[in-house]
C-alpha positions in Angstrom: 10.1 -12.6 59.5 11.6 -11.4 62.2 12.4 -14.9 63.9 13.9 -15.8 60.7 15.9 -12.8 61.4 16.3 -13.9 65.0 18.2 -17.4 63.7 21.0 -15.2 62.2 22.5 -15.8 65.5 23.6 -19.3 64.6 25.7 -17.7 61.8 27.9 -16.3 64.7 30.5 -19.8 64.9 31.1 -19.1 61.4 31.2 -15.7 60.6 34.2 -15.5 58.2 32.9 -18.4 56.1 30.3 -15.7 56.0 32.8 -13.1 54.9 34.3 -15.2 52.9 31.1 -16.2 51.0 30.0 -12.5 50.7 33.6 -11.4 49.2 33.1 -14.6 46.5 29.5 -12.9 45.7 31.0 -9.0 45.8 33.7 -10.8 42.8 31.2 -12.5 41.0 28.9 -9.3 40.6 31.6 -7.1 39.6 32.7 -9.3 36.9 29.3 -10.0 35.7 29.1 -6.1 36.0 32.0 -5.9 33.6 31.2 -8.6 30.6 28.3 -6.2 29.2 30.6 -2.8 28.8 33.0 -5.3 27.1 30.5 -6.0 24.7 29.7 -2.9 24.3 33.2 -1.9 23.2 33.1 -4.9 21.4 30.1 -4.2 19.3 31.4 -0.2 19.5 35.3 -0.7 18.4 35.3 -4.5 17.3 32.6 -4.7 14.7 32.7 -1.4 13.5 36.3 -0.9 12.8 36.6 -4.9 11.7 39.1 -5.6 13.9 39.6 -9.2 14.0 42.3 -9.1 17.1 40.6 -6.9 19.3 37.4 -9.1 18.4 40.1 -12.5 19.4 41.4 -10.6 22.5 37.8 -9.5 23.9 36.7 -13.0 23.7 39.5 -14.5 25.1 39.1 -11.8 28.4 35.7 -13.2 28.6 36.4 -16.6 28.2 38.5 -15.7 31.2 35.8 -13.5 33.1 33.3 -16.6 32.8 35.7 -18.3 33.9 37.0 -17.0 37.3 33.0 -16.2 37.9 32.5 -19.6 37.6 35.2 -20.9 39.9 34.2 -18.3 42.6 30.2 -19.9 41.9 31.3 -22.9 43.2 33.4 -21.7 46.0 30.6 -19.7 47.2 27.9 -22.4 46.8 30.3 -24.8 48.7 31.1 -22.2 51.8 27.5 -21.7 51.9 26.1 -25.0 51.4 28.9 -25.8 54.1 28.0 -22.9 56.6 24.1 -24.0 56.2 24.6 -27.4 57.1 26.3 -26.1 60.4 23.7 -23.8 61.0 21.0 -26.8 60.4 23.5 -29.4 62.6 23.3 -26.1 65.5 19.8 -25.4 64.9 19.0 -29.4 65.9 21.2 -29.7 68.8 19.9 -26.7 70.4 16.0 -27.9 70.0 17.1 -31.1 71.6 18.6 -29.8 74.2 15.8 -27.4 75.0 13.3 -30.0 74.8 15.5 -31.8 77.0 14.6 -29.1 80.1 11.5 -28.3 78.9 9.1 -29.5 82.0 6.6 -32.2 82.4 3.6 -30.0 82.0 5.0 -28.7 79.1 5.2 -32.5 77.4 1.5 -33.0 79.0 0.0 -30.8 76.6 2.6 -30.8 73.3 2.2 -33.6 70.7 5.5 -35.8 69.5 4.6 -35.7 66.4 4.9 -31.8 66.5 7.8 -31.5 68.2 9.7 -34.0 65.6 8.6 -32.5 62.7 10.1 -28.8 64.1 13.0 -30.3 65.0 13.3 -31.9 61.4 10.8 -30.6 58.8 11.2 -26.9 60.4 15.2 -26.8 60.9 15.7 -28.1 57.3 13.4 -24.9 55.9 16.0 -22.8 57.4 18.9 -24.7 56.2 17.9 -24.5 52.7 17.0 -21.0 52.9 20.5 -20.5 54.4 22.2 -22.4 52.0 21.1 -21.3 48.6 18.3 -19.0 49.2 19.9 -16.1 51.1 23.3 -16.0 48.6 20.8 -15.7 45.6 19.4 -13.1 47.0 22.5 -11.0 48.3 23.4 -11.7 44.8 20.3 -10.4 43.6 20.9 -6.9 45.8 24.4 -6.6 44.7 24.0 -7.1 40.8 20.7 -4.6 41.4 22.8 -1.9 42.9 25.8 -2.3 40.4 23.1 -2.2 37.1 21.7 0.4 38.9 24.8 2.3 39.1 26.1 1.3 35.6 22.7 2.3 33.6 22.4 5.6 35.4 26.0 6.7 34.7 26.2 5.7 31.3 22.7 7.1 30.7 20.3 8.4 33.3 17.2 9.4 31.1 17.2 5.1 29.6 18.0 3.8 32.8 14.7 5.4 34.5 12.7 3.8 31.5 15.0 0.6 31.4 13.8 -0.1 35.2 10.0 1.3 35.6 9.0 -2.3 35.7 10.9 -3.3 38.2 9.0 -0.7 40.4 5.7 -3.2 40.6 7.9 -6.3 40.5 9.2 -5.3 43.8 5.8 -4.1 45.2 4.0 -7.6 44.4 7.3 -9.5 45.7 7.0 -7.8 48.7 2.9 -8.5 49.1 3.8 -11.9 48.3 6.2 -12.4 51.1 3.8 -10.8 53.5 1.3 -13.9 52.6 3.2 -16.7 51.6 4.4 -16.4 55.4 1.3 -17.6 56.8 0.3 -20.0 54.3 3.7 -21.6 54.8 2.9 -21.5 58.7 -0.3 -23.6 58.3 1.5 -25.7 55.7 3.6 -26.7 58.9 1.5 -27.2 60.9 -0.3 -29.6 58.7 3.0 -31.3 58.0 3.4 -31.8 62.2 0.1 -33.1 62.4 0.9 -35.9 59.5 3.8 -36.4 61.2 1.7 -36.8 64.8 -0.5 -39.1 63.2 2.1 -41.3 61.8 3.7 -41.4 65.3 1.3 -42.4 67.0 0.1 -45.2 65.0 3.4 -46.5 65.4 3.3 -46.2 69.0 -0.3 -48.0 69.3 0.2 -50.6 66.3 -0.5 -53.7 69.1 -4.0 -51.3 69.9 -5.1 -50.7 66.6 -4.7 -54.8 65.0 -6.0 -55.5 68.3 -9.3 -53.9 67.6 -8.9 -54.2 64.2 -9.4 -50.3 63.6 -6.7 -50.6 61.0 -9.3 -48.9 57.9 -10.1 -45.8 60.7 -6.8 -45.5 61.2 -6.0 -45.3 57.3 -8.8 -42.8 56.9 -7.5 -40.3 59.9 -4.0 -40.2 58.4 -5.9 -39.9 54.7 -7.4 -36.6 56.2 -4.4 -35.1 57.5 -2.4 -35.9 54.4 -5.1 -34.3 52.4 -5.0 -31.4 54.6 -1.0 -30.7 53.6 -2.2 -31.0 49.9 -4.8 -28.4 49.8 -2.3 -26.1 52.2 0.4 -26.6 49.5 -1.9 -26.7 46.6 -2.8 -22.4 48.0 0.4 -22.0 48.6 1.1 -23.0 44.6 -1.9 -21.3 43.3 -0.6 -18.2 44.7 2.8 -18.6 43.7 1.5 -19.4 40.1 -0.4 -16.1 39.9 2.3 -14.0 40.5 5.5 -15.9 38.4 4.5 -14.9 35.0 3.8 -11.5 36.4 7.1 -11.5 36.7 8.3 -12.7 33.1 5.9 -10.4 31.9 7.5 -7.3 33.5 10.9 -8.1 32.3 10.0 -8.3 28.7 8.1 -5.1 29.0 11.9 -3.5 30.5 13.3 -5.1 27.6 10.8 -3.9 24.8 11.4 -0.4 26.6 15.1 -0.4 26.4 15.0 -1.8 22.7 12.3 1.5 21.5 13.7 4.2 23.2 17.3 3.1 23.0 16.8 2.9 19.3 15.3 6.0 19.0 18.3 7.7 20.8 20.4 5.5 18.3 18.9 7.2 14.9 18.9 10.5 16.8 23.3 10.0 16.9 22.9 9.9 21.4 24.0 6.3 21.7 25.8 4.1 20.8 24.6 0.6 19.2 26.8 -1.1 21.6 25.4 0.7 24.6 21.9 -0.2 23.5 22.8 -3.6 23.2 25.0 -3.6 27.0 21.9 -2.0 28.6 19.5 -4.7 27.4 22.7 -7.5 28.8 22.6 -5.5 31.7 18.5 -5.9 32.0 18.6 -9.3 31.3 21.3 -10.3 33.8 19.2 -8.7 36.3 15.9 -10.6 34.8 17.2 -13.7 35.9 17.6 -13.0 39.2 14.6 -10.9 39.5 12.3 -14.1 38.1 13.9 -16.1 40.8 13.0 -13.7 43.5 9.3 -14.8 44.2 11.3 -18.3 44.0 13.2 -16.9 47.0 10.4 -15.3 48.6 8.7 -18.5 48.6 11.8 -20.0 50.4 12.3 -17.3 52.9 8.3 -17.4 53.5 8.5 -21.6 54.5 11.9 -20.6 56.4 10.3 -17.9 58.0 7.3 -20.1 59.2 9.8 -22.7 60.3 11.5 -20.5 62.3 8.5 -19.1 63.9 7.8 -22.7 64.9 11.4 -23.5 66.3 11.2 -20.5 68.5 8.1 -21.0 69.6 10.2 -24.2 71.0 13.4 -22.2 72.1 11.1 -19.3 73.7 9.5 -22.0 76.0 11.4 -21.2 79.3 11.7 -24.2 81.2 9.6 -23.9 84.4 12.0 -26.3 86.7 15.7 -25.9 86.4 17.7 -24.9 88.8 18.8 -21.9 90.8 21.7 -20.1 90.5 23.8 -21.0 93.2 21.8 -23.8 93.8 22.7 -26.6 96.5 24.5 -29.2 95.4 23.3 -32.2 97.4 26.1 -34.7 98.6 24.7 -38.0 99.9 21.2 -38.0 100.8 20.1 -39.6 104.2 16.5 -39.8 102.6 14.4 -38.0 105.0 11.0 -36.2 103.0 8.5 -34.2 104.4 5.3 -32.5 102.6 4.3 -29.1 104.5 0.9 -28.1 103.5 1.6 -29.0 99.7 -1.0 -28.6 96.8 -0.6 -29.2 93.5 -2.8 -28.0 90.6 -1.5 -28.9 87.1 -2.1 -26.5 84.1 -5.5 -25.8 82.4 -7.0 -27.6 85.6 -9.5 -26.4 87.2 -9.2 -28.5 90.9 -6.1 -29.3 92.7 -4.6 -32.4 92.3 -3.2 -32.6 95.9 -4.6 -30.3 98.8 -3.3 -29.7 102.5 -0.5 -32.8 102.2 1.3 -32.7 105.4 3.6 -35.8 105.7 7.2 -36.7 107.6 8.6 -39.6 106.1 11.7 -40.2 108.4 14.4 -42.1 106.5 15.1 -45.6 105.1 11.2 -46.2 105.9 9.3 -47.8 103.7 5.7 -45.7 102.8 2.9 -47.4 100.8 0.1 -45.4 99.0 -3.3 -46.5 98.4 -6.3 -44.8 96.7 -8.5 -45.0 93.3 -7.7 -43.5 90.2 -6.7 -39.9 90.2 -6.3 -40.0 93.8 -3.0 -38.0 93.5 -1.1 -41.4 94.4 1.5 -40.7 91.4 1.3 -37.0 91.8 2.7 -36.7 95.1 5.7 -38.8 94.4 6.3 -37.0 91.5 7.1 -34.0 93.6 10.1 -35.6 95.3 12.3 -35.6 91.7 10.7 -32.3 91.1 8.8 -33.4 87.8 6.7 -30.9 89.0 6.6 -27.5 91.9 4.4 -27.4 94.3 1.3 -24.5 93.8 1.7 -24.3 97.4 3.5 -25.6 100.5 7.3 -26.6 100.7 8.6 -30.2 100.0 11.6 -30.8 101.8 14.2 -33.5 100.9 16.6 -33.7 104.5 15.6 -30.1 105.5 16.1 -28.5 101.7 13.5 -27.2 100.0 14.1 -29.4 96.4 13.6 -25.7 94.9 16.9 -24.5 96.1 18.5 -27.6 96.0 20.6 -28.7 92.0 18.3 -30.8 90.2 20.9 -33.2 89.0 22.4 -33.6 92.1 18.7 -34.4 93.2 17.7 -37.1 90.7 20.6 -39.0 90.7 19.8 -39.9 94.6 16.4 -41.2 93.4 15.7 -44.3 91.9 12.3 -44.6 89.8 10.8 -48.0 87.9 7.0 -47.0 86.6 4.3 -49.0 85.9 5.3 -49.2 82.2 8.8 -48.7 81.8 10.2 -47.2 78.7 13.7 -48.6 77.0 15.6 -47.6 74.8 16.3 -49.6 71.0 19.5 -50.4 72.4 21.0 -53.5 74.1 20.1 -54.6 77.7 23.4 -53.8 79.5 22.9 -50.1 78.1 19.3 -50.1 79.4 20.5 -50.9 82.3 23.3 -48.5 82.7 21.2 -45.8 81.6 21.4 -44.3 85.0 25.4 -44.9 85.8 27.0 -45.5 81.9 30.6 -45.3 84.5 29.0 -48.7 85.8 31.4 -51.6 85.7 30.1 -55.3 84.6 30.2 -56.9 87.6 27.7 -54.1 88.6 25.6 -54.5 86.6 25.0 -58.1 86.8 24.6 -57.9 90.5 21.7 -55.5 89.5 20.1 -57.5 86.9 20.5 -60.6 89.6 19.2 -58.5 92.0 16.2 -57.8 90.3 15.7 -61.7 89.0 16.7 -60.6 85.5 20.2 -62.3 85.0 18.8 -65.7 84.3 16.3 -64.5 81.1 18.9 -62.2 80.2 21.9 -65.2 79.5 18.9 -66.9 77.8 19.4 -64.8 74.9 22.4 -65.2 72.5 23.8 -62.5 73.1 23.0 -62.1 76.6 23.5 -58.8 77.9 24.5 -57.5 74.3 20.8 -57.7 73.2 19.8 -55.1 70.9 15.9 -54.8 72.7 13.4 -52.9 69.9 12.2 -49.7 70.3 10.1 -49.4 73.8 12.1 -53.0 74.5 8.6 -54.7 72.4 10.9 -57.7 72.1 10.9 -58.2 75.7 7.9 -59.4 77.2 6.3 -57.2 80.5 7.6 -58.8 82.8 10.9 -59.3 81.7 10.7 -55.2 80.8 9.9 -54.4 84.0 12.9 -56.6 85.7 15.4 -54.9 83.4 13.3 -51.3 84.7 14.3 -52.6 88.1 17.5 -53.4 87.5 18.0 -49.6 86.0 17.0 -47.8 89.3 18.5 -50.5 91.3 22.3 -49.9 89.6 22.2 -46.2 90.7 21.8 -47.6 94.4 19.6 -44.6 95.2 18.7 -43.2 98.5 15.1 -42.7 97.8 13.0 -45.4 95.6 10.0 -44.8 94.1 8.3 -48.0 92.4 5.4 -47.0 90.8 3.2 -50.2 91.0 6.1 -51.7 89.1 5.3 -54.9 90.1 1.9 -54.9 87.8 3.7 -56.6 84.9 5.5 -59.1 86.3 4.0 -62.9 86.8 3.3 -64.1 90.2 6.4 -66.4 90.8 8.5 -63.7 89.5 6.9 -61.0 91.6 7.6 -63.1 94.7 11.0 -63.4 93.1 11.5 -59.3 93.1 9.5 -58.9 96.0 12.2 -61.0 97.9 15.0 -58.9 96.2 13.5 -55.8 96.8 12.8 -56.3 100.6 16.6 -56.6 100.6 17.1 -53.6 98.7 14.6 -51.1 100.6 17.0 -51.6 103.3 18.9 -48.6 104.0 16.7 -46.2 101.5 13.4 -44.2 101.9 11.1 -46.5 99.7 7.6 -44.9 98.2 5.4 -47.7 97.0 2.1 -47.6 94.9 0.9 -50.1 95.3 -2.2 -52.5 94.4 -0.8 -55.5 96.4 -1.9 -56.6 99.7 1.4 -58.0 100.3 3.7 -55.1 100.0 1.2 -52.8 101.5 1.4 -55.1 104.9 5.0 -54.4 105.4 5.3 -50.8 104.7 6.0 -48.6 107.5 3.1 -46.2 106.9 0.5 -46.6 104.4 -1.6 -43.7 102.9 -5.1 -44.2 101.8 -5.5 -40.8 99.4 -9.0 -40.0 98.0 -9.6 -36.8 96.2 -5.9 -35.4 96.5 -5.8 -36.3 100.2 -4.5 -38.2 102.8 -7.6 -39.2 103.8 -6.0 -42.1 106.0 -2.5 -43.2 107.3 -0.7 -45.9 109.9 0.6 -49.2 109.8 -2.1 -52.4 108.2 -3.2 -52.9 112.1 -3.6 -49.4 112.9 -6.0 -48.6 109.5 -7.8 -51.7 110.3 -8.4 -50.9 113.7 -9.5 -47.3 112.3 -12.4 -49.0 110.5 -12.2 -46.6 107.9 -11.8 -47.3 104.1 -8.8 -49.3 104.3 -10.8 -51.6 106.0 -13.3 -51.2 103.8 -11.4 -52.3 101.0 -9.6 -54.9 103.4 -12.9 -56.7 104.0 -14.3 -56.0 100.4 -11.8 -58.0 99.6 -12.4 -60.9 101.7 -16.0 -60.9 100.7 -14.8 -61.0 97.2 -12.5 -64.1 97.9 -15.6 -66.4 99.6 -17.6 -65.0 96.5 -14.9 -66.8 93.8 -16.7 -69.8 92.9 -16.8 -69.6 89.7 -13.5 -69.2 88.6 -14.6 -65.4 87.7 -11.4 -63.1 88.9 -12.9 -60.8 91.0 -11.8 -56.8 91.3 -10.5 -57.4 94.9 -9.5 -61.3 94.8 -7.4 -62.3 98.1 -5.5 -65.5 96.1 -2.6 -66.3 97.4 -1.2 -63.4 99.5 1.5 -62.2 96.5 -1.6 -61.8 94.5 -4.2 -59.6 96.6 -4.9 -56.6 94.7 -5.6 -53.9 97.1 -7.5 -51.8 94.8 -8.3 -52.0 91.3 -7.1 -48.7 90.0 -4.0 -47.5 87.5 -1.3 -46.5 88.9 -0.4 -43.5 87.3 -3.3 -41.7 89.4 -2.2 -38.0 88.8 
């Protein structure tokens, strides 16, 4: 309860709709308050006397009363339906953008399918608690106090008996909030599983028909789905127990009011009027009062969505940066590792250990090593994706902690070994990086990276809506537009994560051509699995086990006689072996197409 408490906050922006909505309510209950003493005079002065225009006038004034209530009804209804769909608007923005800064080790561990439903499912509990839930419920509190108030003064000793049962009606409410908290909490949780399961097999559709695993697939999302139907089926059960609990109770308060009050009636202490405006007064209060465990049940799902959400918004984000922070003006590209490990979280080993490396600028630096030989793990330092456990990385003397993170990223180009893009059209996925870019900019890019010619292939050329994860695209042609991305925001340091792996070979020599143009002038880090860029890179590092376990120029490592040339003469082996047409792990083809080891890229 006490994050649903906490999201009050976002009320702030609009606090004299608020006002406004709570003055609408204070007017509503003190007409409602009014309507039963009228009929009380009614019943009292009208009836009794037979007084046909006092009878004509009373109705009138509450024709009047019903009314203005009603007017002010809708007013409030709108204002708060109005100030809800703010709050929920707010609510979503502000998870987006936290998940926005949230770091990488954060998105290691969280599921999607989670996250959305929070962001959707969670945010729209809250809304509709906001919007129709809490003004019942200050109504409820209001009307309360002023029956309260009313019965007392008109007549204490009926008004005790008149509300007795209202005592246990707020005890069980109460108890029922306290559980139908947590059920609502595992409810969600159920819900974001669904949801993770649906996302996923949306994601992997190409795996699943692949392998034909769509019945295993049906079953899985059979089982979570079932899962939200028991949660909801307790959460109904319990809700059944208690509702006619509460019916129950208010019939008792009304039997009560009806016995005693007509006792006191043939004893000459009350009126027949009063008897009949305390029993109004009981029953306008019944009808709120059997919709609080309605509201209870709402603010129980809004309070578990909340709980959710914050756990979200609470998530400090471990990489931002400093106050005062550096704002780096153009980069010369010089990087150098001093002593740096890495060890991600819930790991037990290091990922890197003891990395000392100077990489002077616009060099060009291979890297080389099996999987989860840290090969993607130390170049994801340079962007800051992730802080070193220990050591310093410096980017032209400044540690990258002290330095502004935007003005750090936007100096670094990046194309991965599958590279994402957005359901949008090409010349947006290319301009991702620079949306300032002009067209002639981008063109050169997409030339640049041997994508111009597939691109004016389409209809629409560069107005191509790709699908979502560019699936419409084929690898190769995904990865030149990738290329074309980084290439636009002519960064000072370049980090191709074997992103040549999904291009063909006569369009790799293509790139490769392009890009030995481009490295030019930058500080270029290269995983890489092909013999040919490997050769002309500057320095390569062979990494095994989180280390540098080798580095130099191709001559140097094969003079070393260590495992580069290992792998160098595994490789030639392999090539003399090929007579069968069988592609072997380390084939030598053609020099574009020497793999230099047969590992994935994303070696972390």
């Amino acid at each position: 309860m006490k994050n649903l408490i906490r999201s009050a906050v976002f009320l702030r922006p609009y606090i004299w709709q608020v006002f406004a909505s709570l003055l609408m309510l204070l007017t509503i209950t003190g007409l409602n308050l009014v309507i039963p003493r009228i009929i009380q005079t009614v019943v009292d002065d009208g009836l009794l006397r037979g007084d046909t225009v006092y009878l004509v006038r009373s109705a009138l004034l509450l024709f009047g009363l019903g009314l203005v209530s009603a007017l002010l009804g809708l007013g409030n209804r709108y204002v708060s339906e109005w100030v809800a769909a703010h709050v929920g608007y707010d609510l979503r923005n502000r998870m987006y953008d936290h998940i926005q800064y949230l770091p990488f080790s954060y998105h290691d561990h969280a599921q999607s399918g989670q996250l959305i439903s929070r962001c959707i499912e969670d945010v729209r509990a809250i809304e509709k608690f906001a919007g129709s839930s809490i003004p019942e419920l200050i109504r409820f509190v209001l009307l309360t106090l002023g029956i309260l108030g009313v019965m007392v003064s008109a007549n204490t000793k009926l008004a005790f008996i008149a509300l007795l049962p209202m005592i246990p009606l707020i005890l069980m409410t109460g108890w029922f909030g306290t559980k139908i908290g947590k059920l609502f909490f595992d409810v969600d949780m159920a819900v974001g599983e669904v949801s993770n399961r649906l996302q996923e097999n949306v994601t992997g559709v190409q795996v699943v028909r692949a392998f034909a695993r769509e019945e295993y697939e049906i079953q899985r999302f059979e089982a979570s789905n079932k899962d939200v139907y028991r949660k909801w089926l307790h959460v109904i059960d319990e809700w059944a127990k208690i509702m006619p609990t509460t019916n129950w109770l208010i019939t008792i308060g009304t039997i009560l009011i009806l016995y005693f009050g007509g006792q006191m009636v043939i004893d000459g202490t009350l009126t027949i009027g009063a008897v009949v405006a305390f029993n109004a007064y009981l029953l306008m209060m019944g009808e709120p009062a059997q919709a609080l465990t309605g509201l209870v049940n709402a603010g129980g799902e809004a309070a578990a969505g909340a709980q959710r959400v914050f756990e979200v918004l609470d998530t400090e984000p471990e990489i931002r940066s400093r106050k005062e922070a550096l704002v780096l003006s153009t980069l010369k590209g010089e990087v150098e590792f001093r002593n740096v490990s890495l060890k991600y979280q819930d790991e037990n080993n290091h990922s890197l250990s003891g990395i000392d490396l100077m990489v002077r600028q616009n060099k060009i630096v291979a890297l080389i090593g099996p999987t989860g030989s840290g090969k993607t793990s130390l170049v994801n330092l340079i962007p800051r994706f992730y802080d070193v456990t220990a050591g310093v990385l410096l980017v032209d003397g400044h540690d990258v902690r002290d330095v502004e993170l935007t003005s750090l990223r936007k100096q670094i180009g990046i194309v991965l070994q599958t590279s994402l893009l957005f359901s949008d059209t090409i010349r947006a996925n290319i301009a991702y990086g620079r949306p300032d870019a002009t067209e002639e900019e981008i063109i050169a890019a997409a030339r640049a990276a041997q994508a111009h010619e597939f691109i004016t292939g389409f209809t629409k050329g560069y107005d191509t809506i790709v699908g979502e994860r560019g699936v419409t695209l084929s690898g190769g042609q995904r990865q030149r537009v990738a290329i074309a991305r980084a290439l636009l925001m002519n960064p000072r340091i370049l980090i191709l994560d074997d992103s040549l792996s999904s291009v063909d070979t006569q369009t790799e020599q293509l790139i490769q051509s392009a890009l030995d143009e481009l490295m030019e002038g930058r500080t270029t880090f290269v995983i890489a699995h092909r013999l040919s860029t490997v050769r002309r890179a500057d320095l390569i590092l062979v990494m095994d086990k989180g280390r540098i376990v080798e580095q130099g120029t191709h001559e140097e490592l094969l003079r070393a006689g260590g495992l580069y040339k290992e792998i160098h003469d595994l490789q030639l082996v392999q090539r003399d072996e090929d007579i069968e047409g069988v592609q072997p792990i380390f084939g030598e083809k053609p020099m574009h197409e020497n793999t230099i080891y047969a590992g994935r890229s994303n070696s972390g």
